[in-house]
C-alpha positions in Angstrom: -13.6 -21.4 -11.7 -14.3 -18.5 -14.3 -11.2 -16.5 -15.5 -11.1 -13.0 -13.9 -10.3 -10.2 -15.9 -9.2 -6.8 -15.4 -7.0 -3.9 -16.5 -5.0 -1.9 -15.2 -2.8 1.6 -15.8 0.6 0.7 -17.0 2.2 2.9 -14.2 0.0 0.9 -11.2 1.1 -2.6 -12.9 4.6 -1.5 -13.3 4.0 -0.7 -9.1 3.1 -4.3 -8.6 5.6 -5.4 -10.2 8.5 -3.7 -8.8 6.5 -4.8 -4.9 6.4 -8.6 -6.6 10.0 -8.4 -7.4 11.3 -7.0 -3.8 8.6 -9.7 -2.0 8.6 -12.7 -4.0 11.4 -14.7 -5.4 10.4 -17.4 -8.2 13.6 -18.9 -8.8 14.6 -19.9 -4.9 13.3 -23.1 -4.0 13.3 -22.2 -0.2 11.6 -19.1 -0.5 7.9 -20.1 1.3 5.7 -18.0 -0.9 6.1 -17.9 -4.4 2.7 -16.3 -5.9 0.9 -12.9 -4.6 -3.0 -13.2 -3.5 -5.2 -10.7 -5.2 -8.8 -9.6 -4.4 -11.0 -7.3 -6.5 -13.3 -5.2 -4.4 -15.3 -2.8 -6.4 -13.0 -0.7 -8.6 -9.9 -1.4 -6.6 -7.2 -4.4 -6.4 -5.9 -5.3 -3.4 -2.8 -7.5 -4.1 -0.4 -9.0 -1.1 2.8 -10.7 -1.1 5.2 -12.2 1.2 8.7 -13.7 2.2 9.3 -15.5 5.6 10.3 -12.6 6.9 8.1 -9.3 5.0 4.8 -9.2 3.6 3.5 -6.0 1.3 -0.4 -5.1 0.1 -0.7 -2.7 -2.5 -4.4 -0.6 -3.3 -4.3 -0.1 -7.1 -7.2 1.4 -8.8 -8.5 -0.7 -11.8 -9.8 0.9 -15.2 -12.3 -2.4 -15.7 -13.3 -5.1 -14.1 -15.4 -8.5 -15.1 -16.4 -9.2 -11.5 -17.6 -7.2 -8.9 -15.9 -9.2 -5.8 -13.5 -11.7 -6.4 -9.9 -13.6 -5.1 -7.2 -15.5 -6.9 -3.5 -15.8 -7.0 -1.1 -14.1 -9.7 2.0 -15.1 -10.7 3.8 -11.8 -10.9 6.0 -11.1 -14.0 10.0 -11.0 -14.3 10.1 -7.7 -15.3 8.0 -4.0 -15.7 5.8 -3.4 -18.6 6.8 -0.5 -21.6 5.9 2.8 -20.1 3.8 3.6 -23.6 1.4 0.9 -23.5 -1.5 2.7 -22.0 -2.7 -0.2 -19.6 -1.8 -3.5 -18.9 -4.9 -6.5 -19.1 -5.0 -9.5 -16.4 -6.5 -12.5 -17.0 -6.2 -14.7 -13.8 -6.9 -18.2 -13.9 -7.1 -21.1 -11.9 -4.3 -22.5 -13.7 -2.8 -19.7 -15.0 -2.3 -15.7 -15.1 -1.6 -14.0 -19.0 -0.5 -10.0 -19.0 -1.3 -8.6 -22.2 0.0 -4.8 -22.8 0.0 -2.7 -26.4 3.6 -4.3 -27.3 3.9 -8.1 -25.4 1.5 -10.9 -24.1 3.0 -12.9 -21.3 1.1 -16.6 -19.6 2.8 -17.8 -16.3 1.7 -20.8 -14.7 0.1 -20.6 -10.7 1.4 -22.9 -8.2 -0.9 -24.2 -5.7 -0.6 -23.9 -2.3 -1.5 -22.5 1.2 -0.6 -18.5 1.2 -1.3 -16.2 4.6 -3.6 -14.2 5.6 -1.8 -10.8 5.8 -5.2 -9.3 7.2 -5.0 -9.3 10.6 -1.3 -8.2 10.7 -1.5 -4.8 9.5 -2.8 -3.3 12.6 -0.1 -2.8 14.8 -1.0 -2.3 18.3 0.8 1.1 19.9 3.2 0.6 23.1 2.1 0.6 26.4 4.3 3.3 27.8 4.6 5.8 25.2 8.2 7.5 27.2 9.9 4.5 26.7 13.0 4.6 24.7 12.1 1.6 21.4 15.2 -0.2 20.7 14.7 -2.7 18.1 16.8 -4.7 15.9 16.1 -5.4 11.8 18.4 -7.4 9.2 19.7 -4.5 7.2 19.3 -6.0 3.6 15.6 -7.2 4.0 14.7 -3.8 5.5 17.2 -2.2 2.1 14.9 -4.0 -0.3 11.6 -3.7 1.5 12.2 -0.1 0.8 13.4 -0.2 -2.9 9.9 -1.8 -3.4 8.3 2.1 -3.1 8.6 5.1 -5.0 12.1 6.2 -4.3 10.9 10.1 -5.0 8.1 10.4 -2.0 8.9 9.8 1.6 7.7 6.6 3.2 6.4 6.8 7.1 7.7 3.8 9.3 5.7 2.7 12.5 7.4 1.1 14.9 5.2 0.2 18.1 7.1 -2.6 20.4 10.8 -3.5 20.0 9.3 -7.1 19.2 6.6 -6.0 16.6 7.3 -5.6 12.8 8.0 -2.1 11.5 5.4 -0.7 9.1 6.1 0.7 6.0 3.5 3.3 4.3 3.2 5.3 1.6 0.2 6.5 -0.4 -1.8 2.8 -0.1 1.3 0.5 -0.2 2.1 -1.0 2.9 4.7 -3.5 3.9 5.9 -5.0 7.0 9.3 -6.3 8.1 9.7 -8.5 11.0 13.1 -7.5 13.8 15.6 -10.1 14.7 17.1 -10.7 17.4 18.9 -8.3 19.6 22.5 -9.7 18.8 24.2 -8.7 22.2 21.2 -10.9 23.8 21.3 -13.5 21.4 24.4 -15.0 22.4 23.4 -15.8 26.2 
């Protein structure tokens, strides 16, 4: 496979990051997903991520691009890139992913292995009976850091359609998802 390479503006990389970091935890063994799936389509980057319990897919706009149409995995940095670097540079490999900026280079290794489709879930089916009242239940710190993932100074819309269906998250072209647990008064009969 040939290396993919792109850039992109330092605040949309910073944007993946911050998503990466709320998503996907590289230093817990038990989290199922360690990597994010990307997918170049034209001029824009399409990057997903997910826990066992959340999943996000960002838009981003790329500056360049050495493929037209392309997929691969990234393993997403620890932390965000300097604000005065005027883009960041991916090279995505099949063994590897490097982040070159103005100021640092980083290379981080890609683990193999099966990620999901996040395709299909994004369209959430309405209710049935739109009078209904919704009740639904969510864990309260994966629902916390699902939102610290988006831009804390613009409002972010949540959909929620049955009380069994996972809320969605948007704002701008980020989108997440977090699954409900349990009702807790029900759980125990």
């Amino acid at each position: 496979m040939k290396d993919i390479v792109f850039k992109l503006g330092t605040p949309f990389a910073n944007a993946f990051v911050r998503f990466a970091r709320a998503y996907i935890d590289q230093k817990n063994p038990r989290r199922m997903f360690t990597m994010a799936h990307g997918r170049i389509d034209g001029k824009m980057l399409y990057v997903q991520g997910a826990d066992n319990y959340r999943a996000f897919e960002l838009a981003l706009p790329l500056l360049s691009a050495s493929v037209e149409h392309g997929e691969f995995l990234l393993s997403p940095p620890a932390g965000l890139f300097d604000k005065r670097s005027a883009y960041v540079e991916v090279t995505a490999g099949a063994d590897a992913t490097t982040y070159r900026s103005l100021s640092d280079s980083i290379t981080l290794s890609v683990e193999k292995g099966d990620y999901p489709n996040l395709d299909s879930v994004w369209e959430l089916k309405p209710a049935n009976k739109a009078s209904e009242k919704l009740e639904t239940y969510f864990s309260p710190s994966l629902l916390a850091s699902s939102l610290k993932a988006f831009d804390q100074k613009l409002p972010v819309k949540l959909t929620f359609t049955t009380d069994r269906a996972p809320a969605l998250i948007t704002q701008g072209s980020a989108k997440a998802i977090v699954l409900p647990v349990r009702n807790p008064d029900k759980a125990a009969t």
